[in-house]
C-alpha positions in Angstrom: -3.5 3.9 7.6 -7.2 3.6 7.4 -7.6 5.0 4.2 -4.8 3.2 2.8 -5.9 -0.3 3.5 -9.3 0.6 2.1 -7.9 1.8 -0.8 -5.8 -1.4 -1.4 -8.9 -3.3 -1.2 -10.3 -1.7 -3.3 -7.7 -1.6 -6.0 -5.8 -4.8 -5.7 -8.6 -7.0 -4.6 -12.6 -5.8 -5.5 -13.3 -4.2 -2.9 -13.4 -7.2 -0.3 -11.8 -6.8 3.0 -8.6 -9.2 2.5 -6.1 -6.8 4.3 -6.6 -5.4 8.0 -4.6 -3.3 10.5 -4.4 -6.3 12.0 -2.6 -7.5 9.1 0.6 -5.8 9.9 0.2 -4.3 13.2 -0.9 -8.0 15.2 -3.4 -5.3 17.9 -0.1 -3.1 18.7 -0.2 0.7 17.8 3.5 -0.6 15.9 3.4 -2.3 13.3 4.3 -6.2 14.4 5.0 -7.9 11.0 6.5 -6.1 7.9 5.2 -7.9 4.5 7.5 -9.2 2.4 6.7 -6.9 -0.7 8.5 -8.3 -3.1 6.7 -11.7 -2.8 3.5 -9.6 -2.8 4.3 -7.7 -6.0 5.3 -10.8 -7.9 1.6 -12.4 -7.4 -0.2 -9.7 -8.8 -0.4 -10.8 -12.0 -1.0 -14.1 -11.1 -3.8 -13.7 -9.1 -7.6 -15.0 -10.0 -9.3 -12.4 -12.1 -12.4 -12.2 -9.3 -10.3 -11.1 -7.0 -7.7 -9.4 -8.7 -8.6 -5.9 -9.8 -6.3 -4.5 -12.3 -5.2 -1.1 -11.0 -3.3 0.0 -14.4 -5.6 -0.8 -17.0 -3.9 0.9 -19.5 -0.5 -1.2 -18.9 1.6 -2.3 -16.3 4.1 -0.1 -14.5 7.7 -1.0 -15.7 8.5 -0.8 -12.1 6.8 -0.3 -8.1 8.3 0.8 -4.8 7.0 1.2 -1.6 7.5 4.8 0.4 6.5 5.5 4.2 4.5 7.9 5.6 4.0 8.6 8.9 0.1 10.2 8.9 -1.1 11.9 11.9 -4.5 13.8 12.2 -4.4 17.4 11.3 -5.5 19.6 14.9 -8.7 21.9 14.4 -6.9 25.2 13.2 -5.2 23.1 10.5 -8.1 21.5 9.7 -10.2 25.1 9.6 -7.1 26.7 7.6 -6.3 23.7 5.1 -9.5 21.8 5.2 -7.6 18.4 5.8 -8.2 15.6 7.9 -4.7 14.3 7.6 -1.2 15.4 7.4 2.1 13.5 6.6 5.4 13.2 7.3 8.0 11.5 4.9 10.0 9.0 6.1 11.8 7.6 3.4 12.0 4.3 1.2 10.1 1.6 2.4 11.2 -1.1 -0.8 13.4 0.6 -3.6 11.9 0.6 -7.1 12.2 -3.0 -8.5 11.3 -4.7 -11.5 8.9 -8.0 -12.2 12.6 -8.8 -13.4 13.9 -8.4 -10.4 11.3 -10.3 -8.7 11.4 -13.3 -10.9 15.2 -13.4 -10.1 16.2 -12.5 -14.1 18.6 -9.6 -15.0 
């Protein structure tokens, strides 16, 4: 969880330290609050170029979704045998794949 709040630091927002674990999870080891996504993924492209780092600078995705993981760290064999920090576990579908279409309320 770590890694992935760096990592959207870095890509949606520069690099500055706008999202925390204490973001979702409030000081529990569960999270307390789950973001509402699709609000989030309908102000990315509206969001100030300083702190807005475009991830696909290519073009835009035609579409996002959200998956969970549940990550655990890897015990010292696994680590020796696979060279891993980390393993994962899926979980399923955390927001299905949706549109800036669907976001905006169009069809």
């Amino acid at each position: 969880m770590i890694g992935m709040v760096n990592v959207m630091n870095k890509n949606f927002f520069g690099g500055q330290r706008v999202l925390t674990c204490y973001t979702c999870h409030r000081g529990s080891t569960t999270p307390e609050t789950t973001p509402d996504l699709t609000q989030f993924y309908s102000t990315l492209r509206y969001r100030e170029p300083d702190r807005f780092v475009n991830p696909f600078p290519g073009a835009p995705p035609k579409f996002v979704r959200a998956v969970v993981y549940d990550y655990s760290f890897t015990n010292f064999a696994e680590r020796r045998t696979t060279g891993q920090w980390w393993k994962r576990e899926w979980k399923g579908v955390y927001l299905r794949a949706i549109s800036l279409a669907d976001v905006m309320g169009r069809e």
